[in-house]
N, C-alpha and C positions, 0 to 999 in steps of 0.2 A: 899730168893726167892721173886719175883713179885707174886702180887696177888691183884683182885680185890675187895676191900670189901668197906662196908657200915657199919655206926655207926649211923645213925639216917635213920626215914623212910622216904622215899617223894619220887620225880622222878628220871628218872638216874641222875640228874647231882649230887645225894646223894653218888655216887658212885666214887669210888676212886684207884688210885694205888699205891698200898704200898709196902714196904720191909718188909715181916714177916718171923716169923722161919718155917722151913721147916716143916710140920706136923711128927707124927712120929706113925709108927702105932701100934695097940696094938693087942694082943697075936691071934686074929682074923681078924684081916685087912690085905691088902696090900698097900705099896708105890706106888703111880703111880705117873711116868714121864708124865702129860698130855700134850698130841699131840694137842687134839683139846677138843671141848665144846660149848658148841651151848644150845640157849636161848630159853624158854619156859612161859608159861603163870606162871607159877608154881613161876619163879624166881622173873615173876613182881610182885605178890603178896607177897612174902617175903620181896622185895623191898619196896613196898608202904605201906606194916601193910595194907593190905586190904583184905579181908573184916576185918572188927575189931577182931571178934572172931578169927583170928588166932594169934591172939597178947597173947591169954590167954598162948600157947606154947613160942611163938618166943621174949614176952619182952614187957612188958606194954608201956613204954612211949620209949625204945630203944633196936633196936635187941640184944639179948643174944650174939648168935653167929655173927659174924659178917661177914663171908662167904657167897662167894652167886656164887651160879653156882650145880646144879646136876646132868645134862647130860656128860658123860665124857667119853675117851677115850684113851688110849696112853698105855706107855710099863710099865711093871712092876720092880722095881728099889731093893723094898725089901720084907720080908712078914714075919710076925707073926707068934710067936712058933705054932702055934695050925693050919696054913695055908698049907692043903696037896695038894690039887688043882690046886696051880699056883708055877710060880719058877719066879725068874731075867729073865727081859727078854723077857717074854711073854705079845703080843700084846693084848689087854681084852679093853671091852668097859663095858657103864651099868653105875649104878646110886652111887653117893657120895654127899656128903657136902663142898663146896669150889671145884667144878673144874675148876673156874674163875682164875686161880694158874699156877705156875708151876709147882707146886706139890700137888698131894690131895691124904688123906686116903679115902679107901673104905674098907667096909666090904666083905670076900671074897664070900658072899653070896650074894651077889647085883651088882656081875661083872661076865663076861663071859669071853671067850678064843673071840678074833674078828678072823670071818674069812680072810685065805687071800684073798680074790675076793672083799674084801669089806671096801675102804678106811677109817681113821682114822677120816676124816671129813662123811664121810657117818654113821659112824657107832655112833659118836654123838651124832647122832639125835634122835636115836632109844628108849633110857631107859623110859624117862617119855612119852612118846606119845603111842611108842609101847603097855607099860606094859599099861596102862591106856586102851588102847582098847582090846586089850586082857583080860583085866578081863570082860571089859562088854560083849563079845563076849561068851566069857567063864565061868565068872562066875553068871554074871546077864542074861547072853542071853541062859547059857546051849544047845549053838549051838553042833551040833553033826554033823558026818560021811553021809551024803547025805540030810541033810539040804538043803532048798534051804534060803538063808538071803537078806534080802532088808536093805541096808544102806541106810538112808535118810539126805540127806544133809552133804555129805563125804566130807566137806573141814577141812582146820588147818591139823596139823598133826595128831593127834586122828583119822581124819576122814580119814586120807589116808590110816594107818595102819586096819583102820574097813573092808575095801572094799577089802584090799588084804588078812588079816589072814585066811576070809574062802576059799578064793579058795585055799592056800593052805594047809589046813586041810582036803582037798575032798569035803567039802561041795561044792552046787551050789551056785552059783551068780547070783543076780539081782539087777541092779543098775538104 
């Protein structure tokens, strides 16, 4: 399969397209066919080893994994003994490791069923931006049910999902 990765850190032109073996998932993952994948801040710093300290994870002087993409989306191709959730087949978006691919494992806890109302490239976009403002809303902002929330400065995608999760959680809006 085609896949995009990187073996040293610096800017995209560090980035490459290769023939690698197909991932294969384990007793907790699923296969996915990726449809689509769409880039975030997240990627370029895995990308560039920046800030340094996340180099202590990802590879002192060269990335470990050399993967790069974890916004992702597309059908499900196989899944893991231990996988009750999903079958072949099923359209799921959400977060993985390499969805710069034709093919990436994900954990079946970090994928959802995609609705149908809701394109393959829209759905995308969602895992790191989303989850990311959902926790501050959520777990940092302990927004509740008739809250009123002031997002300041709602651009990037973080800030698009900020402005929309409380309206609809019931809370009010102020922007």
């Amino acid at each position: 399969m085609k896949a995009i990765v990187y073996r040293t850190y610096g800017p995209p032109n560090v980035l490459h397209v290769e023939e690698t073996a197909t991932p294969m998932p384990t007793d907790d993952q699923v296969l996915i066919r990726v449809r689509a994948a769409s880039v975030n801040p997240y990627d370029w710093h895995f990308m560039r080893g920046s800030p340094y300290i996340m180099r202590m994870l990802s590879g002192l002087t060269r990335p470990k994994d050399i993967r790069v993409g974890v916004d992702v989306a597309g059908v499900v191709e196989t899944v893991g003994s231990k996988v009750t959730r999903f079958k072949p087949g099923d359209a799921v978006f959400g977060g993985c490791r390499g969805a710069f691919a034709e093919y990436a494992c994900a954990a079946d806890t970090s994928i959802v069923l995609k609705p149908a109302n809701v394109t393959f490239e829209q759905a995308a976009t969602v895992a790191v931006a989303g989850y990311t403002a959902l926790q501050g809303l959520r777990d940092q902002g302990r927004i509740q049910r008739g809250h009123n929330v002031l997002v300041n400065g709602a651009s990037g995608g973080v800030g698009t999902f900020a402005v929309q999760i409380p309206t609809t959680t019931g809370g009010g809006m102020e922007a």
